[in-house]
N, C-alpha and C positions, 0 to 999 in steps of 0.2 A: 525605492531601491531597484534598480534594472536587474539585479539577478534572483528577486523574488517568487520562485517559481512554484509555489505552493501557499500564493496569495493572491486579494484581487485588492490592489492599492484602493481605490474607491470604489463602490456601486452608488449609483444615482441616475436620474432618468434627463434624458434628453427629449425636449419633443412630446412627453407622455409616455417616450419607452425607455424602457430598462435600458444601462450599460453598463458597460465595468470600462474602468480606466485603468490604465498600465505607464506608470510612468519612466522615462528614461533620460535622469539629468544631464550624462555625456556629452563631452565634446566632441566634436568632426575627430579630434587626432587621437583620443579616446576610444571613440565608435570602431576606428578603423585598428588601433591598435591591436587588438583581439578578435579579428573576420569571425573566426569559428565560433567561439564563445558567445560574440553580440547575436549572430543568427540565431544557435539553437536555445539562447536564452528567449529571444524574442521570439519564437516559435511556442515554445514550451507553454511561456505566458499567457499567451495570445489562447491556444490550444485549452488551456486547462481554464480559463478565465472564461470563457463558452462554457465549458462541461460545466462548472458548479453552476451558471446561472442558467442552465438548462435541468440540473436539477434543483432547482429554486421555483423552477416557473416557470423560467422565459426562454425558452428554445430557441426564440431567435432574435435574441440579445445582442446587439451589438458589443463589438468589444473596442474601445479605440485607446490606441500604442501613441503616448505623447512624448515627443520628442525636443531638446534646448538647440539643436540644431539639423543641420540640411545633414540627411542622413545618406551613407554610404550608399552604392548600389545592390549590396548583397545585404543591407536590413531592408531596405526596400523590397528588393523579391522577397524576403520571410517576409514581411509584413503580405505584403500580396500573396503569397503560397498559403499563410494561415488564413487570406482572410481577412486581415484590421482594417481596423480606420486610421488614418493617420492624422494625428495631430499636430502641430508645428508650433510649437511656444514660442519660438525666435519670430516667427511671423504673426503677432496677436492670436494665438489659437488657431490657425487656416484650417477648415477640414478638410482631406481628401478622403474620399471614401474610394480604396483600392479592389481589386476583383473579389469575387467570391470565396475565392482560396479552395482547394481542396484534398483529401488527404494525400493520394498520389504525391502533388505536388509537394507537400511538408515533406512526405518521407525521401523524393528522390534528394531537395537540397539539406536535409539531415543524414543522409547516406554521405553527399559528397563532404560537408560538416564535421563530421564527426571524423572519414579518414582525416579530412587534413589534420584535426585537432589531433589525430594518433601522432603524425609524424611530429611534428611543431613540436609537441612533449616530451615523445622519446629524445631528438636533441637537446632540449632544456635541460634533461636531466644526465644527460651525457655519453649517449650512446644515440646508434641509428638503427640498434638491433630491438625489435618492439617486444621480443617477450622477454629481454632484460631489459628495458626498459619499465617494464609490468612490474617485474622483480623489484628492481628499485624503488620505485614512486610507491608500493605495495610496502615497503622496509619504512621509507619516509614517511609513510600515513600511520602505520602501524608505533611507530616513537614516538610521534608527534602530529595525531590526530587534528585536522582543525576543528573548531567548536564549529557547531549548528546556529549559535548566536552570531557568527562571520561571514554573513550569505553568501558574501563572494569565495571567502575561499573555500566553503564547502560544498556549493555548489561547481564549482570549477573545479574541485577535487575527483567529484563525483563522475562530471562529463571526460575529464582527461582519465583516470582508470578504465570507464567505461569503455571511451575511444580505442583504447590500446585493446581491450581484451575484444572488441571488434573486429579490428584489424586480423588478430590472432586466428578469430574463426572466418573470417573472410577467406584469409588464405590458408583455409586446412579445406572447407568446406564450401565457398562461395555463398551466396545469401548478401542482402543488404541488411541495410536498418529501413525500417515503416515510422509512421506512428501509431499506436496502439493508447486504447484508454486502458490499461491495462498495467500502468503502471506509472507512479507518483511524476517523475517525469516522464515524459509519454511518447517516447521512442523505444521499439524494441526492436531484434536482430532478427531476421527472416533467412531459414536455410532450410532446403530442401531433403528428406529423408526418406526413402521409401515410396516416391511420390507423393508426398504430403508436405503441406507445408509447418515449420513448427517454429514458435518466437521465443527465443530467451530474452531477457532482462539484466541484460551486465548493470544498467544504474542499479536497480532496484540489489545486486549483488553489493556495487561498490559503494551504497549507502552502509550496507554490513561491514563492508572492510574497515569504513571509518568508526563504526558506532561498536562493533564489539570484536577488535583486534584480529591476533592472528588465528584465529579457529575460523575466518572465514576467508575466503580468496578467491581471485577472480579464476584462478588456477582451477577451483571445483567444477566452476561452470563450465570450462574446457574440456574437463571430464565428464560432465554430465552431457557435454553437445556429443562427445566418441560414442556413450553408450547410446544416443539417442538414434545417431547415423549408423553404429556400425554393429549394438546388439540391441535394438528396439525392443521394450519392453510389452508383452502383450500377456492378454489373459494367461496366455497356457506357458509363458516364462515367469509368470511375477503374481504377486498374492494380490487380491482386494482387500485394500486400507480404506479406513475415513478420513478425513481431513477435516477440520477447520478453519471455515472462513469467512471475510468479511464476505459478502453477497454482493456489495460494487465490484467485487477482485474477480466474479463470476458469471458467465452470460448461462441466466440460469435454465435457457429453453434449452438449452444443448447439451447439458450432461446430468448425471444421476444426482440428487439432493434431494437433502430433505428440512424443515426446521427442526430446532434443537428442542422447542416446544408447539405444541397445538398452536397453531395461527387463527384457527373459529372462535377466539376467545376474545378477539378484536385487539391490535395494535401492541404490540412487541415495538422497543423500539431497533431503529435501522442498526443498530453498532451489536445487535445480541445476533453474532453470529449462525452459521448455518451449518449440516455437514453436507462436504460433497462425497463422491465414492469413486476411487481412481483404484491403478496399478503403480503397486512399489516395485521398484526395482532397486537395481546395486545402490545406484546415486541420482535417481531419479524419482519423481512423482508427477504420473501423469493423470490428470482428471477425465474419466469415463465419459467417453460422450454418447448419445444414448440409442445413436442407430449401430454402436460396435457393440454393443450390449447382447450376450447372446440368451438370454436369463430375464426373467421380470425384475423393474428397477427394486424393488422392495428385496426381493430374496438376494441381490446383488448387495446391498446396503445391510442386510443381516447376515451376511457371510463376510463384510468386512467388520461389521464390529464385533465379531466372536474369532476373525484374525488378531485385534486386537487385544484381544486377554491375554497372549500368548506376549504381546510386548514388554520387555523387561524395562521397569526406568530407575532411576535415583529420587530416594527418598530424604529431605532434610527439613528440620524445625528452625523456623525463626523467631523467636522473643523477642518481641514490642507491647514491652513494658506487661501486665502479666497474661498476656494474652500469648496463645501458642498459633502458628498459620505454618501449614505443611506445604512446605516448596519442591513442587516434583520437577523433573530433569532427566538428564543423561538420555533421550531417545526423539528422535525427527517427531514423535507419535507423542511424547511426555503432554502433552495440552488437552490431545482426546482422550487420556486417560478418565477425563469427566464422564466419557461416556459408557465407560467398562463399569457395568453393575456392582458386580462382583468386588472388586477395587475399588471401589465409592464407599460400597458398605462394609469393607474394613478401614476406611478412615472412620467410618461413622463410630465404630466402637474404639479405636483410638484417639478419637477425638473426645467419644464420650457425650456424643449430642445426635439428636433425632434431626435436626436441621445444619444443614453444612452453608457458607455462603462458598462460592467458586467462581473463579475468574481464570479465562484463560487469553493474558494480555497478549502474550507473543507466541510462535511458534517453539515447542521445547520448552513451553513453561505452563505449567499448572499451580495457580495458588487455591489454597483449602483452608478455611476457620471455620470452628464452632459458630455457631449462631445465636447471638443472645438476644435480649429484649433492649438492653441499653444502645440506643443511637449511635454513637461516640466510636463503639467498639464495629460497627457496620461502616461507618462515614473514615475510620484507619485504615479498614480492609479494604474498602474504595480507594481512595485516596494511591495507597499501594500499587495497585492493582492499573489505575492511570496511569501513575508513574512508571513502572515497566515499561506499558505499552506507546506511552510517550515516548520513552529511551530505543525502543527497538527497529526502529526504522523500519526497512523493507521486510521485518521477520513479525509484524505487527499482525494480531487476530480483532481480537476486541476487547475494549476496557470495561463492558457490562459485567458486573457483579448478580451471577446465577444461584439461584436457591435449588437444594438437592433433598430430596427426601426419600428415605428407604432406598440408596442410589442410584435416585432418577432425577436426572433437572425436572423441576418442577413449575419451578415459575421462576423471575427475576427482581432485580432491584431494583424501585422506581424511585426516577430524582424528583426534585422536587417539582420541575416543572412538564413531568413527562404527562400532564394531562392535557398542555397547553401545548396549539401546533408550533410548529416553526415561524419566526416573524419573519415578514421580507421584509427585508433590508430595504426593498424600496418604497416602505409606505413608511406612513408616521404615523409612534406606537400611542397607544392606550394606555395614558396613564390616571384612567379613573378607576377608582378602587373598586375591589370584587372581592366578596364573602368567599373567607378558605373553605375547600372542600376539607372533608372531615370521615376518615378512613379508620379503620384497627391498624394498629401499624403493621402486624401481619397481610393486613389485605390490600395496605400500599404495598410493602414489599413485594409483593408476591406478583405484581401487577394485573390484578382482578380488580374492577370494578365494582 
């Protein structure tokens, strides 16, 4: 599927070396039907199909873009701008192996990309005015979401919202789009504030707009660019908060963090998130980076989580089947309330258990259950706990399932195969048997050795 942008069609080696393949079955009248879309789709791919097998292993993986016909001139330069190899199926497989590609260049032809896809939209949908335009296409997404299961049209949903709320801040604030690894699709908005440079994320917004209605809009982040340019939030205007995060979402030499548990105890896995230490503002959260730092990282990070005691959330019970799991809510903060002591260990007495399991899937969501010995009742609360973070698109933290005790993360949930690394995909597996290892079920959970 050409609009697979959070996939890598095949991995396989060429040669002896790694590559990933990207397939694009289109026609010439197809290819060219859609300029905007074909480019930043085949950018996207190209782009992110490197990152995973660069976190696989192979940093310099080739990637090659297979094409059913003689491709346009503007996939041609994305293909050269990312980088690919192109492949030619109408010509027996021909390879051309195109330049280096580099990021400069992605972001300048995703810059010009992206406005045209603003305008192209806003007349589609019936107007040449782009923030009613927003308005609409915002109304249409919001009635009639497309599924995730429909790559194209929610992939194309995502880029044309996107597009539009670019456009908006281009012309309030000037800035391009880059590419950034920084976000599931890998363009962000570059505008300048205070002399500094700063990137929002409209896909990673307009993924929300489709996945959980009108509580989210691209409108926010409009707001949030005003406060960013015209009342900057700094220490001495804005409280120190924690955050919860995935640690890919974070380039961790650069700002204040810390793990959620002991890391000298050997290997956490990667999805059990981190906390970072920023400043809140109105409608902003900004990640502390640690040369603005004026305070040691630790006492900085223990004054935002005794800010956070003082965060009010919504407290509610879900019954599945007779089990009880405390669903917290109502506050940007509702997720770290994991790490409020205090607040942990009055679940602990309303739950009525010395062991709590906790998962904090999305952003503004905290799940809580008792903790039993029965399997079944651990493998619901996971399950659960997926699923949220599955469902939340760009508002996602992590689906690990954390053990709390006396209201401390303690240790975490181990799966089954979390003793075993990661297979590459590029070798071929081991299927001769191997004696289970044999743990207390406490001291698999817990992830001790």
């Amino acid at each position: 599927m050409y609009c697979s942008i959070d996939k890598i069609d095949l991995a396989t080696r060429l040669d002896g070396q790694a590559i990933a393949v990207q397939t694009d079955h289109r026609n010439r009248d197809e290819l060219e039907a859609e300029p905007e879309l074909t480019v930043l789709f085949a950018m996207a791919r190209v782009v992110n199909a490197r990152s995973q097998l660069a976190d696989d292993g192979h940093p310099r993986a080739a990637v090659h873009y297979v094409v059913s016909a003689d491709p346009p001139t503007s996939l041609r330069e994305a293909l050269t701008a990312a980088g690919a190899t192109l492949e030619r199926a109408d010509l027996g497989l021909m390879i051309e192996r195109l330049a280096p590609g580099s990021e400069d260049a992605v972001g300048a032809l995703a810059d010009h990309a992206f406005s045209e896809l603003a305008h192209r939209t806003a007349v589609r949908v019936g107007t040449r005015d782009v923030a009613m335009a927003l308005h609409m296409l915002e109304a249409q997404t919001f009635a009639n979401p497309p599924s995730r299961d429909d790559e194209v049209a929610y992939w194309s949903r995502v880029l044309e919202l996107a597009a539009l709320a670019g456009e908006l801040l281009r012309a309030k604030y000037g800035g391009q789009w880059i590419q950034t690894d920084r976000a599931l699709v890998p363009f962000g908005f570059q505008l300048f504030a205070a002399g500094e440079a700063t990137i929002l994320f409209p896909t990673n917004r307009a993924q929300r707009v489709i996945e959980d209605g009108p509580d989210e809009s691209l409108f926010k982040l409009l707001v949030a660019a005003e406060e960013t340019v015209q009342r900057p939030t700094t220490l001495e205007t804005g409280r120190l908060m924690p955050s919860l995060r995935h640690r890919r979402d974070v380039v961790l030499d650069e700002v204040v963090w810390r793990p959620v548990i002991s890391e000298d105890t050997g290997g956490p896995p990667p999805d059990l998130p981190i906390i970072v230490c920023g400043v809140d503002g109105e409608s902003t959260f900004g990640m502390l980076r640690r040369e603005a730092l004026g305070k040691p990282p630790d006492a900085a990070l223990e004054e935002a989580l005794a800010n956070l005691a003082g965060e009010e959330v919504q407290i509610d019970e879900l019954e599945i089947g007779d089990e009880v799991i405390v669903l917290v809510t109502g506050s940007y903060y509702a997720a770290e309330k994991v790490l409020d002591r205090d607040f942990m260990r009055a679940l602990h007495v309303e739950l009525d258990a010395d062991l709590l399991a906790a998962a904090t899937p999305a952003r503004g969501c905290l799940l809580v259950a008792a903790l039993t010995e029965d399997p079944s009742t651990i493998a619901r609360f996971a399950a659960l706990a997926q699923s949220r973070h599955d469902d939340s698109g760009g508002r996602s933290i992590s689906p690990t399932v954390m053990l709390v005790a006396d209201g401390r993360i303690a240790g975490y949930v181990r799966g089954p195969d979390d003793d075993q690394p990661e297979p590459d995909p590029f070798e071929r597996a081991d299927t001769s048997p191997a004696a289970p290892k044999k743990h207390g079920l406490l001291r698999r959970l817990l992830g001790r050795k």
